[in-house]
N, C-alpha and C positions, 0 to 999 in steps of 0.2 A: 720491510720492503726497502731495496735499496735503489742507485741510480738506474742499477739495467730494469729493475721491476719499473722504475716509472717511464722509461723508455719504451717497454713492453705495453704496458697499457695504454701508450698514446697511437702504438703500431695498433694495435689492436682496434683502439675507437677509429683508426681512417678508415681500415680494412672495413669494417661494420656500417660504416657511411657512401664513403666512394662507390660501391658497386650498386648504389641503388640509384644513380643520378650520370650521367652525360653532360657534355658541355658540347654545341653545335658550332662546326665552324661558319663564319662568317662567309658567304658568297666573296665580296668582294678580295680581289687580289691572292685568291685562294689557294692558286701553287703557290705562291711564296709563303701564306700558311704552312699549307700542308708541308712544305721542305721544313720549317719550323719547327713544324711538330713533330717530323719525322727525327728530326735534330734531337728533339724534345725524348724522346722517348728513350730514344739510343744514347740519350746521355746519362739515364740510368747506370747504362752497360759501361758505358764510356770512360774510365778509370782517368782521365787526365782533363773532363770537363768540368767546370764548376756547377753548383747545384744552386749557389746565390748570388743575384748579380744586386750589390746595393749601388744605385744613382743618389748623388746630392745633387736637387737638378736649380737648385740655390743658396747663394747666402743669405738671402734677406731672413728679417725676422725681428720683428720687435722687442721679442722677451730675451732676457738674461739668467738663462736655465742655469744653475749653478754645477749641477751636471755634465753641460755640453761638452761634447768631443770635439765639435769643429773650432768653437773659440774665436782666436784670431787667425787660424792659419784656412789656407786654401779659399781666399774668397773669390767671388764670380757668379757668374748665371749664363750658361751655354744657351745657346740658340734653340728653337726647336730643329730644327736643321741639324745641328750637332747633336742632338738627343735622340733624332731616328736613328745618325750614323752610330751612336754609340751602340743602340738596341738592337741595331740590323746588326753588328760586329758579337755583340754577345749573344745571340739567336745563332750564327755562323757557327759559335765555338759549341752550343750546346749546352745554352748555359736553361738551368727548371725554372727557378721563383726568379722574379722582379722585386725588391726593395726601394719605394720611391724617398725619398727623404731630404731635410733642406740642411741649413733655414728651415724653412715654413711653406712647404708643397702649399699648400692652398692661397700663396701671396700671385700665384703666377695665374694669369687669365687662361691659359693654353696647354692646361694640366690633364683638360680629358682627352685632347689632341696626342701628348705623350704617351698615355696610357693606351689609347689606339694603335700603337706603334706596336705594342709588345704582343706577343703570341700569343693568340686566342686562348689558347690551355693550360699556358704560365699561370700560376698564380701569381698575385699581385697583392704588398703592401702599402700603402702607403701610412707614411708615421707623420704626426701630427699633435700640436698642440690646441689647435681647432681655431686659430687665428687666422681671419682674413675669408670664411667660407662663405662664398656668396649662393643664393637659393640655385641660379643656373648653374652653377658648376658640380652641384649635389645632385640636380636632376640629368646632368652629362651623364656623371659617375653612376647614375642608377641603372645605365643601359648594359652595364659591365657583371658577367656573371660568377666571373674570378675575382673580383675582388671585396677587399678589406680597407675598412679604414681606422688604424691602431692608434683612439686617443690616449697622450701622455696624461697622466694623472700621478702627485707627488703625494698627496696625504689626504684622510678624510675631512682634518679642518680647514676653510677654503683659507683660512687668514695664513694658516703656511704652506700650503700650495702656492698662494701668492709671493709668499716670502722668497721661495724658492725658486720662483719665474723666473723674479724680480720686476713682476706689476701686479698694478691692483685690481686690475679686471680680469687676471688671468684663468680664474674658475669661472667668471663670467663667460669669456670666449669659449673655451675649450666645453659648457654643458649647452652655449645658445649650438656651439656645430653641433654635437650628438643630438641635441634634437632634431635641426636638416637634415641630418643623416639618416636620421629613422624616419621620417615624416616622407622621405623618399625610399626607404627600404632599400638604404646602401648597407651594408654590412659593419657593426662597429663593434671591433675589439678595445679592449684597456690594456693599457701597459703602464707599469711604475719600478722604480727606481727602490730599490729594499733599503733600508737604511737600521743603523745600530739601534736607534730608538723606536724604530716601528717594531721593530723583533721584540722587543725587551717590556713594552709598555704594553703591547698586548691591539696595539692599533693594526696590523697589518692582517691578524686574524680576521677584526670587527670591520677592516677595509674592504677584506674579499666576501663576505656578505652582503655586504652592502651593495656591493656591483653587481652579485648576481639577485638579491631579494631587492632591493629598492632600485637600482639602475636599470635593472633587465640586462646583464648583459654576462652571454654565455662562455666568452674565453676571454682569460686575461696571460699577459708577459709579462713574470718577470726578470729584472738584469738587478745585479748587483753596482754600487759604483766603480767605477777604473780609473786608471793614476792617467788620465790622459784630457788631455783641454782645461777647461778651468778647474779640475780637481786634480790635479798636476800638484798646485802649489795647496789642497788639503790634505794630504796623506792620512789625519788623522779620521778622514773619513771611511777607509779603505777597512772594509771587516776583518773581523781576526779570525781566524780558525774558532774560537771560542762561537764567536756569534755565528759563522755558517754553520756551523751543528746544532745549534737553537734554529737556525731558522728551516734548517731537514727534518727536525723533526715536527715544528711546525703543518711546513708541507704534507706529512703524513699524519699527521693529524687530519689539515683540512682537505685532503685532495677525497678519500671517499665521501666525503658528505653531498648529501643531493642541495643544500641551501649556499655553494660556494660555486663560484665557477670552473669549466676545465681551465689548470692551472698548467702551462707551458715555463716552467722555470729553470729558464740559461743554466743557475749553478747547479744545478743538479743535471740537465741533459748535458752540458758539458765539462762537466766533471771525471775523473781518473776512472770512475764507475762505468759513465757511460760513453758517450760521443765522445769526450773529450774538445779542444781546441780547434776550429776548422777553418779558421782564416790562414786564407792563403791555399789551403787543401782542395779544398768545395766553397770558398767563400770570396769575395774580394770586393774594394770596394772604389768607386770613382766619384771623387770631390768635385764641389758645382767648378772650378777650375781646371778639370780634369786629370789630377794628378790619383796614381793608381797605387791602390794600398790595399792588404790582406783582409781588413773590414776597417769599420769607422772607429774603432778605439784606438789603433794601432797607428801610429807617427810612421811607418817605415814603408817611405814609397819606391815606387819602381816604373816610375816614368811618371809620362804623361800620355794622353789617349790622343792628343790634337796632335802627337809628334812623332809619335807609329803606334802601328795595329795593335790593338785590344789583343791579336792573337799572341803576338810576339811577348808582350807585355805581362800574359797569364801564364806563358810560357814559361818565361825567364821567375817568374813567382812561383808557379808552380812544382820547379824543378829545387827553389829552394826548401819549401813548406809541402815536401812528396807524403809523408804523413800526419793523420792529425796528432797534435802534442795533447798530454796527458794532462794539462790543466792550460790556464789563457796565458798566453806568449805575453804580452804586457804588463798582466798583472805578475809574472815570472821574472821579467826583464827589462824594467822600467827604468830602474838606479842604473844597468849595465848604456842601458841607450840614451838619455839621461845628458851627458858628455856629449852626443852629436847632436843633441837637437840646435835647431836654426828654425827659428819663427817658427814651431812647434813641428817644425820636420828634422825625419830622417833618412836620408839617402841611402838607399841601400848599397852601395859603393862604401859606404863609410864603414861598414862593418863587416865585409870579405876580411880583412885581418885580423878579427877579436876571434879568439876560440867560438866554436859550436851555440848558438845561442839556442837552438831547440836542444830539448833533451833526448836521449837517444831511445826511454819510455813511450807507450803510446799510449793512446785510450783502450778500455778494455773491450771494447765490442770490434774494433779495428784489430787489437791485437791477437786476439780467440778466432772472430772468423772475418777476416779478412775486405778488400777494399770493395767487394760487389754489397756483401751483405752492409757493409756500413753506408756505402751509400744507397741503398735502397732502403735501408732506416731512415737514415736522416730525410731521403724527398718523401716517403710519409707523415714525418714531424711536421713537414715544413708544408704539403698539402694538408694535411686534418684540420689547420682553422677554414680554410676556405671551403671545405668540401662540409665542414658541420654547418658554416655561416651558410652556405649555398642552400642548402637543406633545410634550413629553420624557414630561411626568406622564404620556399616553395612552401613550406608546410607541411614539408617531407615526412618529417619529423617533431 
């Protein structure tokens, strides 16, 4: 099985799920749903809308994820005021999924207020370390039928999940939220970070059992590391070719088994095989200081949202990133960019004069059949956690 077979099979599980379930819109303010949704739909079709709108709707956050993309650059916390206008602005353009993410989405008191903002039929992530979840804001989030809530988890042993927070309660917060979460029947995905010694020790096998036999829990993410935030200055952390082919075959290892979770894993849906790269294509992302970048790995901004239109903004990014690239732009072109960083940005003015930094290759399902079928993959991928979470919580399934 390769990247397009596991691509095929995650089409396949929404398809098997979605048609048996509905989602009602809300009475209140309902034409402006319904225009939403109608947005929503046709941006399927819509070849120049994005399919993910990630918000950083802060910087706060206690921990020091050794991970982190945001680091030191882009700090802030927009208003809620600023967060309708960003939502109402990316609903205008036709944008599917919502990605909330900080800092630490659950530091802010007026998180389920944001989430009311976004389109009844978007699906909705929010990403989390589980720091800061208070009992009312989980029983907010429980009124929400679209959404998700994606805890970060680094390793089975809590002493270096802590390690790698950078505190010592960090497996403490992140399993006291996953029980709020469940104890209110909000929906809770896992996501971790793969690293060269979870492939190789044989822990990332015995990790993904464990989430689905002892955690209960039916989808996990994962991402690889990238050369961007504070592992900028690790490089030696960044896998080789060696270790992503240990950890594919892994994958197909574990992905048929009924004792592991459905497994949503980046390097393989966006890989040469399958999706490919999509920031900037169908992806984009806005810093709690609002400055607008292709997604959250990526240093290379293209404005800011306080200082013109989201449309203008998706515009001018979209016309440079018209297809998706054949593997991750950063992880490609980190040394080239590298040179123009400034407090971990890069201006995209500063690299109109470097030769071509996308490669003129695309991904394989973009370049066989083209920008409908690809994006009506990818907003499958991207609805099947929410439509299988949706399902369990009724008891659909």
């Amino acid at each position: 099985m390769n990247g397009l077979s596991l691509v095929a099979q995650s089409v396949k599980t929404y398809l098997q799920l979605a048609k048996t379930k509905g989602i009602k819109l809300e009475q209140k303010n309902l034409s402006l749903k319904l225009r939403h949704s109608l947005k929503l739909f046709s941006g399927l079709l819509n070849t120049s809308s994005p399919i993910f709108g990630i918000i950083g709707i802060t910087s706060r956050c206690p921990l020091s994820c050794w991970h982190c993309s945001l680091d030191r650059r882009n700090k802030g916390e927009p208003s809620l005021g600023q967060l309708k206008s960003i939502i109402h602005q990316l609903a205008e353009i036709g944008t599917l999924g919502y990605v909330i993410t900080g800092g630490e989405p659950f530091l802010r008191d007026d998180l389920a207020e944001i989430v009311k903002a976004i389109p009844r039929l978007s699906p909705i992530f929010i990403y989390s370390s589980g720091v800061g979840l208070k009992e009312k804001i989980a029983q907010q989030l429980a009124k929400f039928s679209n959404l998700v809530v994606v805890l970060s988890i680094d390793h089975l042993d809590p002493k270096i999940h802590n390690q790698r927070r950078g505190s010592e309660r960090a497996w403490e917060w992140v399993f006291q939220a996953k029980e709020i979460l469940e104890r209110y029947r909000v929906p809770v995905h896992i996501t971790t970070v793969i690293t060269r010694d979870r492939i190789w020790s044989g822990e990332f096998e015995e990790f993904c059992i464990t989430v689905k036999e002892k955690w209960k829990v039916d989808y996990m993410q994962v991402f690889t590391p990238r050369p961007v935030g504070r592992l900028k200055s690790l490089p030696e952390e960044i896998l080789s070719s060696k270790d992503l082919e240990e950890f594919k075959r892994l994958v197909l290892k574990i992905l048929p088994s009924k004792h592991t979770p459905f497994l949503a894993c980046f390097p393989i849906i966006e890989s040469e095989e399958g999706m490919g790269c999509c920031g900037g294509f169908v992806r984009l992302y806005i810093s709690p200081n609002g400055d607008f970048y292709p997604c959250d790995f990526n240093p290379l901004c293209f404005g800011n949202v306080f200082e013109e239109p989201i449309k203008n903004l998706w515009e001018k990014m979209h016309s440079y990133f018209h297809y998706p690239a054949e593997k991750c732009f950063i992880e490609k072109n980190w040394q080239r960019l590298e040179k123009h960083l400034k407090d971990g940005i890069v201006h995209f003015e500063q690299i109109l004069s470097e030769p071509e930094l996308k490669s003129p290759n695309s991904a394989f399902i973009y370049k066989h059949f083209g920008t409908i079928t690809y994006r009506i993959t990818l907003s499958y991928l991207s609805l099947a956690n929410v439509a299988w979470m949706t399902l369990k919580q009724s008891k659909i399934i």
